[in-house]
C-alpha positions in Angstrom: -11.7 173.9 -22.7 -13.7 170.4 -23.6 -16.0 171.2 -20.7 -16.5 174.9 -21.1 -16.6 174.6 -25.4 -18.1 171.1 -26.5 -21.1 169.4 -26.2 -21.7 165.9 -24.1 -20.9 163.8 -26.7 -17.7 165.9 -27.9 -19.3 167.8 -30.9 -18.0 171.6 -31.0 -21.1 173.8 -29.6 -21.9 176.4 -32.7 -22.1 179.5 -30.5 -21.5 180.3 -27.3 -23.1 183.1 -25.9 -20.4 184.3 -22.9 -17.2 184.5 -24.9 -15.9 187.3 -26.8 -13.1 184.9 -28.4 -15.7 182.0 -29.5 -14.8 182.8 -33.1 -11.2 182.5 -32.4 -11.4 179.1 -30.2 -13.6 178.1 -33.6 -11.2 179.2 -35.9 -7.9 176.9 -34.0 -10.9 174.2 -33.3 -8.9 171.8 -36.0 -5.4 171.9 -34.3 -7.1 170.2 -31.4 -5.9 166.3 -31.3 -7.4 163.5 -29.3 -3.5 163.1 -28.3 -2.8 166.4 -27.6 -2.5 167.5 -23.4 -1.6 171.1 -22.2 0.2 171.3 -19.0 -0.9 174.5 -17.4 0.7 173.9 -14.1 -0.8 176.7 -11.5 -0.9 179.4 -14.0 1.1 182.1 -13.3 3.8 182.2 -16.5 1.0 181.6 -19.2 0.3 183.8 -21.2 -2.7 182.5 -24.1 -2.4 184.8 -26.6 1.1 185.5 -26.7 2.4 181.6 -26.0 3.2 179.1 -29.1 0.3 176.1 -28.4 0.1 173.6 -31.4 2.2 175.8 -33.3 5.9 177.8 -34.0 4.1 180.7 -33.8 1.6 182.8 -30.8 -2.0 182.0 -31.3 -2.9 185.8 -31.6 -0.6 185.6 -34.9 -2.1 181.9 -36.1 -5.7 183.5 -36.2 -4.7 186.7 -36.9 -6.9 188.1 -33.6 -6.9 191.9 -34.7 -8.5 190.8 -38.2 -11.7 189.7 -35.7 -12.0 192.3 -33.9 
């Protein structure tokens, strides 16, 4: 997500013009840590709205996704 969402020199991009969920990836910008690593292994049993990232609770709950719709 670093590569796809933030500038060269790490700085958040403001808008990005391909992604419906930009506003959301914005809005759960600040749980990111320097120290923090997913391990996504090949896929298959993820699930990124529904899983429990950098919290005890789904993302889709944490941003309350249906409020930006």
């Amino acid at each position: 997500m670093n590569a796809k969402y933030k500038s060269r020199n790490a700085e958040v991009i403001t808008y990005y013009n391909n992604s419906s969920i930009w506003r959301g990836i914005q809005a759960a910008e600040h749980l990111e840590s320097q120290h923090m690593e997913w391990v996504i292994g090949n896929g298959k049993k993820i699930n990124f709205w529904r899983d429990c990232w950098a919290t005890d609770i789904p993302l889709r709950e944490y941003i309350n996704l249906l409020a930006h719709l």
